[in-house]
N, C-alpha and C positions, 0 to 999 in steps of 0.2 A: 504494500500500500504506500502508495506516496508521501511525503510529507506536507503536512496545511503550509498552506506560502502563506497568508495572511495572521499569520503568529507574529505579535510584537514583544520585544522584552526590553523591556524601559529601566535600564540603571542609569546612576546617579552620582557624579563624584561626590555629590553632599552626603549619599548612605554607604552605608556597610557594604564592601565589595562584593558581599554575597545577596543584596537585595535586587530582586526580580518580583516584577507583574509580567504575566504571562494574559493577555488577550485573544480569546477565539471567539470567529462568528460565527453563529449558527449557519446561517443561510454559506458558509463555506467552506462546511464539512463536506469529506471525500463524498460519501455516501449519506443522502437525506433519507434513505428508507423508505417508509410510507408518509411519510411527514411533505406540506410544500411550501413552498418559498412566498412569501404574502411582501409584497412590497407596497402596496395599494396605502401602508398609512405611514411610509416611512417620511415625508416629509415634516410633519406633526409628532410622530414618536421617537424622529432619530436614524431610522436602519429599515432594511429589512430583515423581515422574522422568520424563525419556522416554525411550522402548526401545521400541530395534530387533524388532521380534518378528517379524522373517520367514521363518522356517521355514527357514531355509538359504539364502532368495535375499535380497540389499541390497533395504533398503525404500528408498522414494522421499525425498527431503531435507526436514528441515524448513527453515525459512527465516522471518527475519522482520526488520527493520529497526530499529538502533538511532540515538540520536541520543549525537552525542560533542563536547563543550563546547569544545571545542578541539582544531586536530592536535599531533601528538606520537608519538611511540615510546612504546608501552604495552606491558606485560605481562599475559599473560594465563593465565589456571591455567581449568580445568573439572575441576569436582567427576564424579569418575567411579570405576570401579574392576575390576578384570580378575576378573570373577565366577567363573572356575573355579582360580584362587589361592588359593583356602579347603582343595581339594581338592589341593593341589600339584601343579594339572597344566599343562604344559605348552602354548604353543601362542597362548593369547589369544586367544577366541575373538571377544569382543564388540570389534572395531579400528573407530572411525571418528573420522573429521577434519573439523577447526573451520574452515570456510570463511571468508574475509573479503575480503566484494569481488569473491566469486566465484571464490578463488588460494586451493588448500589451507594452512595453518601447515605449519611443517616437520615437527613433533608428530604422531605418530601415536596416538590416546587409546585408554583402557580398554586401555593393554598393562601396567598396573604395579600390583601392591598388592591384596590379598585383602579391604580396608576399603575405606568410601566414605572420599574423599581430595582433596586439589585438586591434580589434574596439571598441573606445571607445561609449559607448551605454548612457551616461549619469549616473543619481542616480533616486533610488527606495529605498522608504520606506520598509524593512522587519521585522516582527513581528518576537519575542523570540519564538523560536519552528519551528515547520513544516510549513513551506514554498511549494507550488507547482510552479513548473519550467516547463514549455513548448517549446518547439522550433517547428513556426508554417512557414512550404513554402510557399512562396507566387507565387510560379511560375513553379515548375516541372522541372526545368532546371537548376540540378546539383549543387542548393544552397550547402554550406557546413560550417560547423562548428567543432570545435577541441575541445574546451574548453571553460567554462565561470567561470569567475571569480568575485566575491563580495568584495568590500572590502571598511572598514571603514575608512581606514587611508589614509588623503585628500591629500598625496602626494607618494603615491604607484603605481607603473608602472609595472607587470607583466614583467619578464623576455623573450625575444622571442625565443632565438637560441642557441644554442648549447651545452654546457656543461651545463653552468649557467643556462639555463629554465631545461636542464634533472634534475639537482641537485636538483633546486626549487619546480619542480612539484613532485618529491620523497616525499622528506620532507615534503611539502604542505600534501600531499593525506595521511600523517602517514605509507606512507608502511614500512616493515623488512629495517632493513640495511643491512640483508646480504639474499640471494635469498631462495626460500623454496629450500629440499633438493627431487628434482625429482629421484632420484634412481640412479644407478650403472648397468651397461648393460655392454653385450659383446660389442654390436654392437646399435653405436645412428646413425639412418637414418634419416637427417634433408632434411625435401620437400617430400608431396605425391604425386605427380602424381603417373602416372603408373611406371615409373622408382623404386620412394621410395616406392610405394606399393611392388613390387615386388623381391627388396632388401630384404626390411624386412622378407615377406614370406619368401621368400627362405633359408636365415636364418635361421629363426625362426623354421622350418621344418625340419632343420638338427640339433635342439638340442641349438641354439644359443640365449640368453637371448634378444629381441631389444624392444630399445625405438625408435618410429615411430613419428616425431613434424612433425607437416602439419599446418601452419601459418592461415587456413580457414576454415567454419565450415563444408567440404564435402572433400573429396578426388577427384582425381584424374586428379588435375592438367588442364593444356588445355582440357582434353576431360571431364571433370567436368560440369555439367549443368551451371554453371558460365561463363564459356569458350564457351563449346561448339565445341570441335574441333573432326572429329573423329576421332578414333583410324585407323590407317591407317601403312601401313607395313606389309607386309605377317610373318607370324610366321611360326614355326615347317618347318623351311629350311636348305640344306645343307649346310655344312658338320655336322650339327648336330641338325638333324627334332625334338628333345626332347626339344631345348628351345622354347620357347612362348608361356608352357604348361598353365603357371601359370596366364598370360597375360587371356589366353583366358578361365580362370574360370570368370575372372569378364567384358568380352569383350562385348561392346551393339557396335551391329550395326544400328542407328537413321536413321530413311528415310532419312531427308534432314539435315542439317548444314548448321543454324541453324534450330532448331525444336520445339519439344516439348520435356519441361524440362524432364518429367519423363522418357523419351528414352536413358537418358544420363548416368542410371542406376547407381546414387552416392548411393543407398540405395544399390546395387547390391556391389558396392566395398568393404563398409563399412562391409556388412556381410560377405565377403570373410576376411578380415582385422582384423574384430574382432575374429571371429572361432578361432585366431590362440592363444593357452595357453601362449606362448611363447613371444609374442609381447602388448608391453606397448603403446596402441596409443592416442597421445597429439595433439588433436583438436585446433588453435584459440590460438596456441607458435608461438609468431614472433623467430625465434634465432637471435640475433642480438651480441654475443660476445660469447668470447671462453675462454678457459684457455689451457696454452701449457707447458710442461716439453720439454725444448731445443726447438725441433721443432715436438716433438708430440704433436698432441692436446690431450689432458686431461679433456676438460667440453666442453661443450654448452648451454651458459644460453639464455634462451626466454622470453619473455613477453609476458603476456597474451592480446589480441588483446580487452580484454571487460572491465577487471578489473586490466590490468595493472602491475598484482602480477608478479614478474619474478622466477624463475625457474632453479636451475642448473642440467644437466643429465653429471656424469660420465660414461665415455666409456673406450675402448679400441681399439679399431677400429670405426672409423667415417664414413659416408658416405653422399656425399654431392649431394643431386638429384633437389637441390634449383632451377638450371637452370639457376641462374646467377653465379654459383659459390662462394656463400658466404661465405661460409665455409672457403673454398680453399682460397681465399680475405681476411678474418679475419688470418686464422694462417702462411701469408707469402707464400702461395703457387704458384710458377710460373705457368703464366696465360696469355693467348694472347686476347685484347680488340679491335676490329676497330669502334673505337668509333664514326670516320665521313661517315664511309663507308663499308654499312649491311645491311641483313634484318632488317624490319619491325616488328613494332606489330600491332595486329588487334582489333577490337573492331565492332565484327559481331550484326549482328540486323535483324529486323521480322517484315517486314509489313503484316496484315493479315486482311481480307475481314471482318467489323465489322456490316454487314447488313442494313447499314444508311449513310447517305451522315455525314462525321466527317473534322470539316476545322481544317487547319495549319496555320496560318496567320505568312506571312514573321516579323523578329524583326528584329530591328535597328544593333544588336551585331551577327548577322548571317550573313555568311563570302556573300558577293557578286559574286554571278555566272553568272553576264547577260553575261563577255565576256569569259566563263568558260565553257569547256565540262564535263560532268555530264550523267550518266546513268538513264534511267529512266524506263524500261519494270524490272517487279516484280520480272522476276528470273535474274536479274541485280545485286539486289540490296541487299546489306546487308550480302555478301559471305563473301569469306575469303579474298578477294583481297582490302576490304577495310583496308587497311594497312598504315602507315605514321612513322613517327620517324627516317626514313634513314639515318638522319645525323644528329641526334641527339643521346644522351648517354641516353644509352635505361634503365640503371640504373638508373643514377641521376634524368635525364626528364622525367621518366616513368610518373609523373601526367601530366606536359605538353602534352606529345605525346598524352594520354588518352582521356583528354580535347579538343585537336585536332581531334581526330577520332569522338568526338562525334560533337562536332560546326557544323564538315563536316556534318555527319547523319542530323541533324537536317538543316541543312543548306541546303541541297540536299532535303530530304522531304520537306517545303517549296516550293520552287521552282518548284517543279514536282507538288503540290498542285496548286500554285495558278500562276504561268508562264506559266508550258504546260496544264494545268486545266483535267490532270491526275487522274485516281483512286481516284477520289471524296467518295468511303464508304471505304478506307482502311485508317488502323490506324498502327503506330509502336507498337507492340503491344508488344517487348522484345525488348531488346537491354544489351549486356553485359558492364559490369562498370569494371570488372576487366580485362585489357588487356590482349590477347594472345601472347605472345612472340614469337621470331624467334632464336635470336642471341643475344647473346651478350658476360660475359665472359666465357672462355674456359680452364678450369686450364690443364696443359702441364704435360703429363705422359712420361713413359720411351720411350712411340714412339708416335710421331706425327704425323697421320695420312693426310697425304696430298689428292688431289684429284685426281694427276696426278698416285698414287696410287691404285687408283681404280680404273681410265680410262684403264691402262696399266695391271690390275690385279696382283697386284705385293701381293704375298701371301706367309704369314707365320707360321713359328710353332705353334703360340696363338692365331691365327683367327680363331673366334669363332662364333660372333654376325653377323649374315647374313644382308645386307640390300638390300631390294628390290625394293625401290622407288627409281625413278628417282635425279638425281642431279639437285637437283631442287632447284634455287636461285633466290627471289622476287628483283624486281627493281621499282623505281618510273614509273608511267605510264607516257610514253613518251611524250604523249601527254600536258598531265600536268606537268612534267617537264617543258615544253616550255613554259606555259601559266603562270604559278605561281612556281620558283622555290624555292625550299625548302620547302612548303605548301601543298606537293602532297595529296593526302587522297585517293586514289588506287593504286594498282600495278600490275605489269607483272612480269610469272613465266617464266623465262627460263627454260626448262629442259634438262640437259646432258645425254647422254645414256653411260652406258656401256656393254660392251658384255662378253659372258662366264655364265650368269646366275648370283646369286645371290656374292654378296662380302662381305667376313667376314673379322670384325673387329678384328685387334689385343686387346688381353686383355690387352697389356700393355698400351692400349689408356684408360683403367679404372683405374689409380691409380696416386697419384698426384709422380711426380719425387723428390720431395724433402720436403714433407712434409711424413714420412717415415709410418704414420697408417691412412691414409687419400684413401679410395674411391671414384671415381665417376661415376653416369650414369644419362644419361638423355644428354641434350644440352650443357651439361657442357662439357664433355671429351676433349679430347686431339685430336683433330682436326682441320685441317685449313680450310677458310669461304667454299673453293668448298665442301671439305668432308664435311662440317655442313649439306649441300643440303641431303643427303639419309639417313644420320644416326639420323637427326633431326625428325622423326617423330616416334610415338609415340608406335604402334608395338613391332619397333626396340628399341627402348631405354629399351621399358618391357624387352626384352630379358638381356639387356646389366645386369637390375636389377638381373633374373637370374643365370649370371653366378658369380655376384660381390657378391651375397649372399654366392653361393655355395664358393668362395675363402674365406669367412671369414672365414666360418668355417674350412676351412685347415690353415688358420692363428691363430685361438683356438686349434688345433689340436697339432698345431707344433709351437706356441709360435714364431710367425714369422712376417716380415712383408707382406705387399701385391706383393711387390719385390721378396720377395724369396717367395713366389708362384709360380712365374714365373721362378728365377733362379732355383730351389732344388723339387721344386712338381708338376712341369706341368704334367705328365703324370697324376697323382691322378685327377689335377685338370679337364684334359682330360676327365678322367673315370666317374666325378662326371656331369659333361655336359651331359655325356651320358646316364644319370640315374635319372629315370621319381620323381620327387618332386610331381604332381601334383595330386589333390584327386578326381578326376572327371577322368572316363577312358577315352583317346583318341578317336577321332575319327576311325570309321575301315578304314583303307587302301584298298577303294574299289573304282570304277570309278563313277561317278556322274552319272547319265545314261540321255539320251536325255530325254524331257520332255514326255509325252502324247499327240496326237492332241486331245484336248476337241471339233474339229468341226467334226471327224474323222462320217463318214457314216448319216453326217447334213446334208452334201454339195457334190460338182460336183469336177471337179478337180481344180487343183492349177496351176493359169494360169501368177504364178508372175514369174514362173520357161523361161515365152518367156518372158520378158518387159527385154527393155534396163534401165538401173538404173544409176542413174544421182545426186552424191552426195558434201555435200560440202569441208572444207577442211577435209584431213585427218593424222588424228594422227597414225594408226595404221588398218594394214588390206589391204583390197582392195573391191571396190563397188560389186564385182564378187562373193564376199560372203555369201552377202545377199540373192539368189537366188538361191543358186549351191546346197537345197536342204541336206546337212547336219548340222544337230541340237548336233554334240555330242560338250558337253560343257567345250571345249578345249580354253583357253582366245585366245592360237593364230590362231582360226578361226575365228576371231569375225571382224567387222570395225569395229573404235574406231573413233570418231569424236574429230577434234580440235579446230574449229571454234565458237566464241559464241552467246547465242541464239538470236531468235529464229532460227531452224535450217530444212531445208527441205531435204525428201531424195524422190525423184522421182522415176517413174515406167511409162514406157511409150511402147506403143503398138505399133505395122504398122498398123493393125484394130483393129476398136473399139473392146473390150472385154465386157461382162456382169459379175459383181462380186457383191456377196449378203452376202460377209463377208471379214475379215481379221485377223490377227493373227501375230503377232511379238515373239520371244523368247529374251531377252537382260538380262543383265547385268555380273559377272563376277566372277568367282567361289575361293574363298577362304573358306579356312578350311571345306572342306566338303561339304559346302554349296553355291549355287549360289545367290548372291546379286544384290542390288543397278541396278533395271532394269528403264528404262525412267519414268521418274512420271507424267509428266504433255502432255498433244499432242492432236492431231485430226489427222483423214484421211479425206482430202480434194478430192476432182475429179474437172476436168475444163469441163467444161459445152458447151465450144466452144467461149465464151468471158469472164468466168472469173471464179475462184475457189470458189469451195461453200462445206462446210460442209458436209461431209456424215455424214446425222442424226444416232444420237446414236453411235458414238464413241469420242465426245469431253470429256477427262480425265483429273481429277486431283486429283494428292496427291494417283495415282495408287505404289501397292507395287507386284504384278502380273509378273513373271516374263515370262509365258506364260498368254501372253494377247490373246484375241477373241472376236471378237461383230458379230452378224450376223445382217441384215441390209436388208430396202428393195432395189431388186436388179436395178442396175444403169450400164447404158452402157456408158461406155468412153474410148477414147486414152489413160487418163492423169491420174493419180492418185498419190494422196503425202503426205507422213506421215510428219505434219510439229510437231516439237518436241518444248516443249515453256520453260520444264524443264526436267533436272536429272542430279543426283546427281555430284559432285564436277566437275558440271558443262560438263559433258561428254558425247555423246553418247553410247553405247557401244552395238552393235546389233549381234547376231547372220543367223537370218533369219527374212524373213517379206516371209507373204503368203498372196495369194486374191483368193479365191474360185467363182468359178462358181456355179450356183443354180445348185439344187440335181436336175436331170433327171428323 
């Protein structure tokens, strides 16, 4: 096994020749085990950490190898802290212990202190030389560790905060005093989602040098298997069908959210990301400072998230797809914050049928739900509405809110285990550790995009970036609001309509106003909380990456700012929207065409075409749809359901009918393709006192967008397709049919 290179040993001519502190980081041990690397609050705590993230079962040990200048009796503290101490509960959840030599310390850690802290663990004997270090969980429940520290000198107290522990832990670990030198770029794109992926590209495609920092070891931001969110936003729409070429070279669309990791296609980004000659991409760079000339930025130095090395990248143009706007925050950049009142962040999860009866058993530090409502049917649980942080600074408290979303999860499985004595073989089988964001800050361009803007369609010269999603703004769920305020842990989407079809984005909502070579796209832009609703999703922001890519290169062109793009070269920059970057040819411009009936000359005729039809609430459409016998797959023929599951849609006769099959078409046609039809359901019939099963059609985890089962034939009034999932929660139906036996 290697030796840790980020070991510092800090003597002292003022001490005893034999005095040493021995510094190690967690996050750069050989071997993390089942443990993973959280950097998501290291700007506010310090570092990044490891944690335990195992669902309720001990993850496997990290371990790694120190070396120690001499034996002696040492002291040793690890920065840790008992995460539901904030909450005053009881219990300690995150317990595990500091191996050495492969013999537990007598310390049991993460049992003290609602702050990150350095627990002191007692003394252990360490032999001269290699040393083995272990950190073993004792409980699957988000133990965490930051740091441990040896030291001989019997009145040395580790620094915890701020300047003094950054200075310490420097110095300690022997890094550089001054940062490596990461290179010289036209264009440094700090944050990958899809926004800073597609920045880069686009760039990079017109000839433009870019460094691409992405602070994780995958791309793509929320829709990252990490996350989990899907890419959501229609692309290639007017006034200019050319952006969201680039978007949809590395687009996955995942049956459910969440899913299965491999669906979420980071290896797909990554290949598209890498192809490009032009583009320098920095995996696992926190950016956490800048360098500015006046009030241009001038560097971006990072830290490496494993080994700590920091980093500086010279630019010329910056662009900030960070999502909290960090960037924009480091060099002075006017920025609007509602720090007590915003979206949420989520922290989605996956319960999944483990073929054996698997217990939860409630713990003493799990939030109390007897007088609490709480979801509990499977396609309930674990979406995107599990949300919290409303009124907290989704910045600063990003680990609190985190910590919160997850107490809840676990807190809620319990309870559904062993209160409602529920889904006895199902286990959490994923659950994300890195938050999904909403909102938070929004650095202020030459025009600030309100909402009352896009209600009104108020449209201008540089509207550009189309969005298609609804004005859609998360709230605590009302209910829980009542019950526990401030502690919510779901939410409700309102969603705003507007009319006219799709609305473009000023491009002066991409550029900061007074930080004069500063970009942005993604959640950051220059919009108020309503406009955050349609322009926040992930589609949309690829695009915004599109056109802010193509502006740099007319800012290389012409030695400009992103300003005078606007003032002196819109029309170029017009003509450069218009003109295809992407290396994958478009889809053809041709009609989708109604499916095939697969029961076509199986069966008798289609007797759903008499049933009166009997639906729940609805979002879009009309019940009259479903039957009226056209399949062409137009989304505004469809009923669209708003109610949530389980969800019924009825079919009902004057006389009895005989049907020995069925057939549904659903889900909803973008880029070419029709998607996201119902997954999960059964056709039921009523018997004359109560519904029962039409054998061979109960589905799950269907991707069929023309579905069919033929069946033995059943005579009834009453027939109902009861729906148990699909996707972000919606119905979305074109036709249902029910055949009569062939004659």
């Amino acid at each position: 096994m290697r030796l840790l290179t980020t070991i510092g040993v800090l003597a002292s001519l003022a001490l005893p020749a034999k005095a040493a502190t021995i510094l190690v980081e967690a996050e750069n041990f050989d071997k993390i085990g089942g443990w993973v690397n959280d950097p998501q609050a290291m700007d506010v705590m310090g570092s990044p950490y490891l944690l335990a993230h195992g669902l309720g079962e001990p993850v496997a040990d990290a371990g790694t190898t120190i070396t120690v200048p001499q034996a002696g009796t040492y002291r040793v503290w690890a920065r840790t802290m008992d995460w539901v101490a904030r909450w005053k509960a009881p219990g300690a959840p995150g317990k595990f212990q500091v191996l050495v030599g492969g013999k537990p310390l007598a310390t049991t850690f993460g049992t003290e202190g609602a702050d990150w802290h350095w627990q002191d663990g007692g003394t252990v004997a360490l032999k001269q030389g290699a040393n083995e270090l272990a950190l073993h969980d004792l409980s699957g429940f988000e133990g965490r560790c930051d740091a441990i520290v040896f030291s001989n000198e019997p009145n040395f107290t580790p620094p915890n905060a701020g300047r003094a522990m950054n200075d310490w832990r420097h110095k300690t670990l022997g890094l550089p005093d001054t940062p490596k030198d990461g290179g010289t770029y036209d264009v440094v794109v700090v944050g990958g989602g899809v926004a800073g992926c597609t920045s880069a590209i686009s760039a990079a495609r017109l000839g433009l040098k870019v460094a691409l920092i992405q602070d994780r070891p995958v791309l793509g931001g929320n829709s990252s298997s990490e996350i989990q969110v899907w890419i959501m936003g229609k692309t290639r729409q007017p006034p200019y069908p050319i952006l969201g070429e680039i978007v949809d070279e590395f687009l996955t669309r995942p049956k459910t959210s969440p899913g299965k990791i491999e669906e979420f296609g980071d290896d797909k980004k990554l290949k598209v990301v890498q192809a490009e000659p032009n583009i320098s991409l920095f995996l696992n760079e926190r950016a956490f400072a800048i360098g500015q000339d006046g009030k241009r930025v001038t560097t971006v130095t990072s830290r490496h998230t494993k080994t700590s090395l920091q980093t500086v990248y010279r630019g010329r143009w910056f662009v900030d797809c960070t999502g909290d706007g960090t960037i924009g925050y480091l060099a002075g950049a006017d920025f609007e914050y509602n720090k007590e009142q915003h979206q949420g962040s989520s922290n989605m999860w996956l319960p999944r049928d483990s073929g054996a009866p698997v217990a939860f058993p409630k713990q003493a530090w799990m939030t109390d739900l007897t007088k609490r409502s709480y979801p509990v049917h499977l396609d309930q649980l674990g979406k995107w509405n599990f949300e919290s942080g409303f009124a907290k600074d989704i910045v600063n408290d990003v680990e609190e809110i985190r910590d919160h979303n997850l107490r809840s999860m676990y807190s809620i499985w319990a309870a559904i285990k062993n209160d409602k004595k529920m889904h006895p073989n199902h286990k959490i089988a994923w659950a994300a550790y890195i938050s999904g964001k909403r909102e938070s800050r929004r650095l202020v361009g030459d025009y600030y995009l309100k909402g009352e803007d896009i209600t009104k369609r108020n449209i201008f010269p540089d509207s550009m970036v189309s969005c298609t999603w609804s004005i859609d703004i998360h709230y605590p769920e009302p209910t829980q609001a009542k019950e526990a305020p401030g502690q919510e842990f779901m939410s409700i989407a309102k969603h705003g309509k507007y009319e006219g079809g799709p609305y473009p984005i000023p491009y002066r909502c991409f550029y900061s106003r007074n930080i004069p070579n500063l970009f942005m796209a993604g959640r950051d832009i220059s919009v108020d909380g309503l406009a955050l609703g349609p322009v926040r999703v992930q589609g949309t922001t690829g695009m915004m990456g599109e056109v802010v890519g193509r502006a740099a290169s007319l800012c290389k062109k012409y030695n400009c700012t992103p300003r005078e793009v606007y003032e002196k070269h819109l029309d170029e920059l017009i003509a450069l929207v218009k003109t295809p970057l992407s290396k994958v040819p478009p889809p053809k411009v041709n009609e989708i065409k109604a499916p095939v009936n697969p029961l076509a000359g199986k069966v008798g005729d289609n007797v759903a075409r008499l049933a009166k039809v009997t639906v729940g609430e609805t979002f879009a459409g009309t019940a009259a749809l479903l039957t009226d016998g056209n399949l062409t797959p137009d989304n505004k023929l469809r009923w669209v359901s708003k109610a949530p599951f389980p969800q019924n849609v009825e079919f009902a006769w004057d006389t009895p009918q005989t049907i020995a099959a069925a057939r549904f078409f659903s889900g909803y046609t973008v880029d070419n393709t029709i998607a996201d039809p119902i997954s999960d359901f059964v056709f039921q019939h009523f018997d004359g006192k109560e519904w029962r099963d039409i054998p061979g059609t109960r589905t799950e985890d269907n991707r069929e967008i023309n579905w069919s089962a033929q069946f033995a034939p059943i005579t009834t009034n009453r027939v109902r397709l009861v729906v148990e999932h699909a996707p972000v929660g919606t119905i979305r139906l074109w036709e249902v049919e029910f055949y009569a036996p062939k004659k």
